[in-house]
PALUMMAR-602832 format. One record per residue: residue number from 1; residue in one letter; x, y, z of N, C-alpha, C in turn. Coordinates in Angstrom, 1 decimal. Atoms other than C-alpha are relative to their C-alpha. Example, Ala and Ser with C-alpha at 12.3 -4.5 7.8 and 13.67 -1.06 7.14 Angstrom:
2
[1,'a',[0.9,-1.2,0.0],[12.3,-4.5,7.8],[0.9,1.2,0.0]]
[2,'s',[-0.9,-1.1,0.0],[13.7,-1.1,7.1],[-0.8,1.1,0.8]]
# end
This chain:
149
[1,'x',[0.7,0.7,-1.0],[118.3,71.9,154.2],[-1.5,0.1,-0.3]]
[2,'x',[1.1,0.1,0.3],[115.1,70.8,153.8],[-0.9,-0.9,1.0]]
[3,'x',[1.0,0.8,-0.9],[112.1,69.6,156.2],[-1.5,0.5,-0.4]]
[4,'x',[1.5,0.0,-0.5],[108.4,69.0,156.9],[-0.2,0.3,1.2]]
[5,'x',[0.5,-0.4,-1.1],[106.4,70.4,159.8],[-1.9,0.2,-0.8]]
[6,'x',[1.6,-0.5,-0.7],[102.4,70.2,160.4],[-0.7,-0.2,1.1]]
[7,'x',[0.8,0.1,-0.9],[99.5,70.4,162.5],[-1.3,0.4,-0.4]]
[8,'x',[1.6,-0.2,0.2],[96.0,70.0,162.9],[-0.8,0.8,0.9]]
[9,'x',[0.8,-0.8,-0.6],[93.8,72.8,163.7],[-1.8,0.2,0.3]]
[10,'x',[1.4,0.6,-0.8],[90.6,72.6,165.7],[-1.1,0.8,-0.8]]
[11,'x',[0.4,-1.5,0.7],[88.9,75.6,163.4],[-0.5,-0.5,-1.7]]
[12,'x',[0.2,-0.1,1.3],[87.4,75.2,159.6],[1.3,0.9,-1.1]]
[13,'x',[-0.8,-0.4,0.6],[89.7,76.1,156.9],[-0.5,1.3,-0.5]]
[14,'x',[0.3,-1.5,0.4],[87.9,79.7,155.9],[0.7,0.6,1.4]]
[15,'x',[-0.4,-0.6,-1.3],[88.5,80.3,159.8],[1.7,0.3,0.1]]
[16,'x',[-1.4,-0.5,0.0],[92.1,79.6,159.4],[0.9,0.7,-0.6]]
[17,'x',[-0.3,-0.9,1.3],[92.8,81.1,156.1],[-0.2,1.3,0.3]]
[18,'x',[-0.3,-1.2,-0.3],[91.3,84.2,157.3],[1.1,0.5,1.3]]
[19,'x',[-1.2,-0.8,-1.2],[93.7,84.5,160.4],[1.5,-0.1,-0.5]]
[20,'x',[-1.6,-0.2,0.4],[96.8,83.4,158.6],[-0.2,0.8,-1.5]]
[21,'x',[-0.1,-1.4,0.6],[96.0,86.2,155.8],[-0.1,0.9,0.4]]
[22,'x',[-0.4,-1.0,-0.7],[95.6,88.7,158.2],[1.1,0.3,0.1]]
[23,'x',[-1.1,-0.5,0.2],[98.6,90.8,158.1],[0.2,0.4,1.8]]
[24,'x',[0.4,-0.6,-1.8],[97.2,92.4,161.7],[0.6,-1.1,1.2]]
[25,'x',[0.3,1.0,-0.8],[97.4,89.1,162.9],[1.5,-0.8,0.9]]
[26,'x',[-1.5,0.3,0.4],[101.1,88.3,162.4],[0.5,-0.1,1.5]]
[27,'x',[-0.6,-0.1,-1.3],[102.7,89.5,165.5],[-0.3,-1.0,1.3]]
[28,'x',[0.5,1.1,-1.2],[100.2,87.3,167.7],[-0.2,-1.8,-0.4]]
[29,'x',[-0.2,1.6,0.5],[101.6,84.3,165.8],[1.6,-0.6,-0.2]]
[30,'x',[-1.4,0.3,0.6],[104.8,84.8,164.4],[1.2,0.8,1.5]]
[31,'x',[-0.8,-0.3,-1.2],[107.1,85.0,168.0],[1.4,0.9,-0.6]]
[32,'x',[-0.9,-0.7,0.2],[109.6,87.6,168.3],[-0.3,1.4,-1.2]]
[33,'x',[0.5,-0.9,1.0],[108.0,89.9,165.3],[-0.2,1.7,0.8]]
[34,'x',[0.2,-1.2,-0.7],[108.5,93.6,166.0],[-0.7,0.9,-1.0]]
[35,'x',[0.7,-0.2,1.2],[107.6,94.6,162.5],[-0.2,-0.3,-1.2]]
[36,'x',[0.1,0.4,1.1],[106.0,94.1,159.4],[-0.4,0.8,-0.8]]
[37,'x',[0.2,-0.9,0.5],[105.6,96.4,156.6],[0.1,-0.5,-1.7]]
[38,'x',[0.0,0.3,1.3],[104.3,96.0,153.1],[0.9,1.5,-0.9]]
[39,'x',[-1.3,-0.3,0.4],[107.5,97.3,150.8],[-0.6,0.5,-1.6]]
[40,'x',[0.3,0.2,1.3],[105.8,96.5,147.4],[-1.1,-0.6,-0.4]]
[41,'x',[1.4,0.6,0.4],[102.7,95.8,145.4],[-1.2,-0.1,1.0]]
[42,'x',[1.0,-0.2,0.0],[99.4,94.7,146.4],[-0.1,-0.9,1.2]]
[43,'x',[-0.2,1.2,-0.6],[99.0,93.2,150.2],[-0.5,-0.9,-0.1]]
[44,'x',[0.8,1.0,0.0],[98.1,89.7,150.0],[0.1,-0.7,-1.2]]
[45,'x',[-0.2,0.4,1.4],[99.1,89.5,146.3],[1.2,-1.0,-0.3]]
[46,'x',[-1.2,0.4,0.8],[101.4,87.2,144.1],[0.8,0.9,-0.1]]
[47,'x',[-1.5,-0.9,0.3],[104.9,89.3,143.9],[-0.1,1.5,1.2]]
[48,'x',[-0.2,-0.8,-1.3],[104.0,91.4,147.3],[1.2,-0.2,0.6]]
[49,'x',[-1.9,0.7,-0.8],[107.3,91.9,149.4],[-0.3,1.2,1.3]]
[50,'x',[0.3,-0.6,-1.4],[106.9,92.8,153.0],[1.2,-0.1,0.9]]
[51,'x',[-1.3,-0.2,-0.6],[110.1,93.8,155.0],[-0.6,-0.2,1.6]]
[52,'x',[0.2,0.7,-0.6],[109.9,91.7,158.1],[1.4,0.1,1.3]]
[53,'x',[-0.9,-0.1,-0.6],[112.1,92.4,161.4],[-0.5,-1.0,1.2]]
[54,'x',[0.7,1.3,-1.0],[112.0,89.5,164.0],[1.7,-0.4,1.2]]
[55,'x',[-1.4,0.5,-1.5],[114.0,89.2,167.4],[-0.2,-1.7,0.3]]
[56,'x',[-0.3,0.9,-0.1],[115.4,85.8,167.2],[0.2,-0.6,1.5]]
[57,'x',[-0.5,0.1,-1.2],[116.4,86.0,171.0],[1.5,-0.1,-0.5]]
[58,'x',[-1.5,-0.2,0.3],[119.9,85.6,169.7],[0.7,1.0,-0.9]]
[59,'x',[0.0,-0.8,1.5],[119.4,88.1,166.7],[-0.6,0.4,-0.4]]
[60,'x',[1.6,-0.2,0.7],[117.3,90.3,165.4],[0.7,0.1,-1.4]]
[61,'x',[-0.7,0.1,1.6],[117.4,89.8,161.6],[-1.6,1.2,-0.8]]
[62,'x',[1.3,-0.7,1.0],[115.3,92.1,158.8],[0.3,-1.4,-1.2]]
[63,'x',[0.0,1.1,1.1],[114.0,89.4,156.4],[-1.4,0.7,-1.2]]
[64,'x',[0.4,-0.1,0.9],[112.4,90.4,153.1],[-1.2,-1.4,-0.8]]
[65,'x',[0.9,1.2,0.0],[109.0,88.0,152.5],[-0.6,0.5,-1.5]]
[66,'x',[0.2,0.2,1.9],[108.1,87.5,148.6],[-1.4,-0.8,-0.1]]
[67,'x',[1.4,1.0,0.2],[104.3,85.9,147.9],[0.2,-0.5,-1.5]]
[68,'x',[-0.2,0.4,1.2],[105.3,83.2,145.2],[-1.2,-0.5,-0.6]]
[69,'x',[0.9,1.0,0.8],[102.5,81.4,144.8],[-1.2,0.3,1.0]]
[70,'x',[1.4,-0.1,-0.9],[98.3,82.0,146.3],[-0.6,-0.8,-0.9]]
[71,'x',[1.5,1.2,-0.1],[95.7,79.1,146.1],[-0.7,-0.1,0.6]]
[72,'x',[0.8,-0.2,-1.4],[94.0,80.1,149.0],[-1.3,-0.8,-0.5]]
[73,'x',[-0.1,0.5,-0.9],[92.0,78.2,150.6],[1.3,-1.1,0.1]]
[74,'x',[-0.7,0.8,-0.1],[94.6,75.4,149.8],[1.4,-0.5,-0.3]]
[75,'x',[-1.2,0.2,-0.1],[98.0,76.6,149.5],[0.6,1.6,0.0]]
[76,'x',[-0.6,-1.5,0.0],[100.4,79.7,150.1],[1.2,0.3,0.1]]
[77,'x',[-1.7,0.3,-0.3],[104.1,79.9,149.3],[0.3,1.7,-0.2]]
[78,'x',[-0.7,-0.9,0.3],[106.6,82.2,149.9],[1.7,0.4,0.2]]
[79,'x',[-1.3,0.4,-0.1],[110.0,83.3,149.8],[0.7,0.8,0.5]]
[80,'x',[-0.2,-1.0,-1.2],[111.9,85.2,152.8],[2.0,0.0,-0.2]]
[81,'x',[-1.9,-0.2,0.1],[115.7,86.7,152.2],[0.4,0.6,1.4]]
[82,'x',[-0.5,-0.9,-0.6],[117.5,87.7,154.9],[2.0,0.1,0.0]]
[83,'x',[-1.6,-0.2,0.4],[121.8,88.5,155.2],[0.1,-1.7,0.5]]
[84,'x',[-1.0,0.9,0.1],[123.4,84.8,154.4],[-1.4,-1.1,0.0]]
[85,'x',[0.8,1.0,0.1],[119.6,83.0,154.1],[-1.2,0.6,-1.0]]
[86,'x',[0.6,-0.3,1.2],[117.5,82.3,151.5],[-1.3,-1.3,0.4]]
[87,'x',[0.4,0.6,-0.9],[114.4,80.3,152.5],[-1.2,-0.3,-1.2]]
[88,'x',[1.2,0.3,0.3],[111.2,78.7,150.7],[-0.7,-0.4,0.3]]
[89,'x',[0.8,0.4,-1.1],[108.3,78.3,152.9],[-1.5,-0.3,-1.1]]
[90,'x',[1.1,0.4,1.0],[105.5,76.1,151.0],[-1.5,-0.1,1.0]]
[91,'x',[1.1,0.4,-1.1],[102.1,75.7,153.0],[-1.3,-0.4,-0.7]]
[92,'x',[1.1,0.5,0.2],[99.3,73.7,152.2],[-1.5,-0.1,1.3]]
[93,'x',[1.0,0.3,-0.6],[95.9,73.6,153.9],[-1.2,-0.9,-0.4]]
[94,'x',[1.0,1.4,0.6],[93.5,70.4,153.6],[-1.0,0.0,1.0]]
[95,'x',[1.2,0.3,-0.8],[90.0,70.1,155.3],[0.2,-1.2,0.2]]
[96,'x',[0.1,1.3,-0.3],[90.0,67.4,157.6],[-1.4,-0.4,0.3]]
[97,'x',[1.3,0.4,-0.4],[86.4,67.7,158.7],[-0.6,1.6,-0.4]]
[98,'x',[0.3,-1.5,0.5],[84.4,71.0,158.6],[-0.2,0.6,1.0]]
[99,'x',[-0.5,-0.5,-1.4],[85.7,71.7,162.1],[1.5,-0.3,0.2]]
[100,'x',[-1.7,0.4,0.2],[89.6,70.6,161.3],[0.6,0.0,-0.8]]
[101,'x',[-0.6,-0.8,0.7],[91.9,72.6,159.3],[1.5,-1.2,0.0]]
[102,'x',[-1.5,0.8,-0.5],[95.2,69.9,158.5],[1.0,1.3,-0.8]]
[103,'x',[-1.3,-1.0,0.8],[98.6,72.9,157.5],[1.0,-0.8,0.0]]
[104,'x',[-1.3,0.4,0.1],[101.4,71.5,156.3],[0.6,0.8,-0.6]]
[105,'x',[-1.3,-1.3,0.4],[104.5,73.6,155.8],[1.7,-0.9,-0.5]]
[106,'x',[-1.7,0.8,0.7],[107.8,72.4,153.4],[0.6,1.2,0.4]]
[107,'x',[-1.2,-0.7,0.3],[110.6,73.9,153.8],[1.2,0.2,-0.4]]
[108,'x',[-1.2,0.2,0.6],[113.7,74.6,152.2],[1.1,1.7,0.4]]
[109,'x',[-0.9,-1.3,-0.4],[116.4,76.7,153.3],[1.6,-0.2,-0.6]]
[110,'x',[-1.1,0.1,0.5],[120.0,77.8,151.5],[0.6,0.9,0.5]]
[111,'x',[-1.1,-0.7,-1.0],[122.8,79.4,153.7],[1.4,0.4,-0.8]]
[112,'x',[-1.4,-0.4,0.4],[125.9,81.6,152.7],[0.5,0.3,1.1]]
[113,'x',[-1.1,-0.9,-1.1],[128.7,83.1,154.5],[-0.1,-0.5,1.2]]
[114,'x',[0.0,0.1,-1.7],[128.6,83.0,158.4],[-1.6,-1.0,0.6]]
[115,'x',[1.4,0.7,-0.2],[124.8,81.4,158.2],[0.5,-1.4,-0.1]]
[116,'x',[-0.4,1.5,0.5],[126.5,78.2,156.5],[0.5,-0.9,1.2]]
[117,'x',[-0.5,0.6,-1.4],[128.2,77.7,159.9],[-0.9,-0.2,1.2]]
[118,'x',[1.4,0.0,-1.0],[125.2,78.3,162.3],[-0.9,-0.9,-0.6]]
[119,'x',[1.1,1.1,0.6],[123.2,76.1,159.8],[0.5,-1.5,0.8]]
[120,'x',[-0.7,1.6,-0.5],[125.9,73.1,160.8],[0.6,-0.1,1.3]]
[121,'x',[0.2,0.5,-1.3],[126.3,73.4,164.4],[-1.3,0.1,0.5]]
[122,'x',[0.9,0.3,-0.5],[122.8,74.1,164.9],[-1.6,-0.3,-0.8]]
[123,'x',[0.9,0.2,1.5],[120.5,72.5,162.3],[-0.8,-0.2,0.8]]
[124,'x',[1.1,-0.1,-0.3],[117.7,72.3,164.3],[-0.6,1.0,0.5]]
[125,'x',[0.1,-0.9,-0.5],[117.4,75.6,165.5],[-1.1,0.5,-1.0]]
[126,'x',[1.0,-0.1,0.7],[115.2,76.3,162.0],[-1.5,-0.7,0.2]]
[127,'x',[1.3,0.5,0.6],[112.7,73.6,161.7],[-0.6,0.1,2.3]]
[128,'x',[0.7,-0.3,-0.7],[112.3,74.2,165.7],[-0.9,1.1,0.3]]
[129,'x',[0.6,-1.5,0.0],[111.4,77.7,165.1],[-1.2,-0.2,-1.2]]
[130,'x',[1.2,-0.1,0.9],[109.1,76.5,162.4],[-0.9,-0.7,0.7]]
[131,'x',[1.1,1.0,-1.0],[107.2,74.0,164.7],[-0.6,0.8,1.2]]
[132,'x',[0.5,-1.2,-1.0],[107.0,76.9,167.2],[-1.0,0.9,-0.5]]
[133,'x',[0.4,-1.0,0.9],[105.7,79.1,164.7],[-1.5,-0.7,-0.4]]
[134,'x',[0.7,0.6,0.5],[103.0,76.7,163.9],[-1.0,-0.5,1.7]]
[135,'x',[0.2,0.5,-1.7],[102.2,75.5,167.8],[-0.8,1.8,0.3]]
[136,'x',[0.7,-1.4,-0.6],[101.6,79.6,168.5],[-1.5,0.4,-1.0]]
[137,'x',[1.2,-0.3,0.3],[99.2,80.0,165.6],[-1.0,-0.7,0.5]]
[138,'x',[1.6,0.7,-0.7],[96.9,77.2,166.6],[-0.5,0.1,1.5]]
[139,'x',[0.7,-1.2,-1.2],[96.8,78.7,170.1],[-0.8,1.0,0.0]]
[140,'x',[0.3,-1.6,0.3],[96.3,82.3,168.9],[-1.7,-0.6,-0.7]]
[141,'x',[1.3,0.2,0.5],[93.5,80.5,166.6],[-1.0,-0.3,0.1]]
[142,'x',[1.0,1.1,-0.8],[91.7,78.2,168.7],[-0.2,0.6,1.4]]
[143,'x',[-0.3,-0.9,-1.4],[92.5,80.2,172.1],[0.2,1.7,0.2]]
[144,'x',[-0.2,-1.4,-0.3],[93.1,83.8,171.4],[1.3,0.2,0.5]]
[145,'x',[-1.2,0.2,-1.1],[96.4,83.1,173.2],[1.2,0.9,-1.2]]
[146,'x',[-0.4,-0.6,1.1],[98.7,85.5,171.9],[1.4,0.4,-0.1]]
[147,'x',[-1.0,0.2,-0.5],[102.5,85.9,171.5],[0.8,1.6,0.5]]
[148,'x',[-0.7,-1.6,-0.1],[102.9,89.9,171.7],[0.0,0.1,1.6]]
[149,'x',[-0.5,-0.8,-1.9],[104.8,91.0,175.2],[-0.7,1.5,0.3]]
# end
């Protein structure tokens, strides 16, 4: 499965870059996040791996986050395992003005086992949670608005 999801944020792209590299910052972006914990290497680096626990509301899953690729300011991939998903999250960031930050996010996701079946009765349940996920930062970023209970 594969989609696109972006949005344009009201903020310069150093502004954004430094909140979506904060590690601190995570929780008041990424919904449902109880913990995150760098596992391996250097944080913020190429081949860093941060073990990642996230209440789905239906599930809490531990997912394993891999840093494949840093171009910062203008791109940041990575790659997130969890049991029966396998997931490639690309993100680009483009100055639209030097007050509007455009992120675009690819993604690509591959499903085994018991996932494969939740992929095909609810294939939108991903790229909603990625458009969620993208809706709360530019709150949190532009508003302070934050998603920790």
């Amino acid at each position: 499965m594969k989609y696109d999801t972006q949005i344009i944020i009201d903020l310069p792209i150093e502004n954004v870059i430094g909140i979506f590299e904060n590690t601190d910052n995570l929780p008041d972006w990424q919904r449902g996040l109880i913990y995150s914990k760098l596992i391996k290497g250097k944080n913020g680096e190429v081949g860093a791996k941060r073990k990642l626990k996230i209440d789905l509301e239906i599930k809490t899953i531990i997912m394993i986050e891999t840093i494949i690729k840093k171009n910062l300011p203008h791109e940041w991939h990575g790659k997130y395992t969890a049991n029966g998903i396998e997931s490639i999250q690309k993100n680009y960031f483009k100055q639209v003005n030097k007050n509007q930050t455009h992120w675009i996010n690819q993604s690509e996701f591959k499903f085994h086992g018991a996932m494969r079946i939740i992929s095909k009765i609810l294939p939108n349940i991903f790229k909603n949670r990625g458009e969620q996920v993208m809706i709360d930062f530019k709150a949190f970023a532009e508003r302070g608005i934050s998603q920790i209970k």
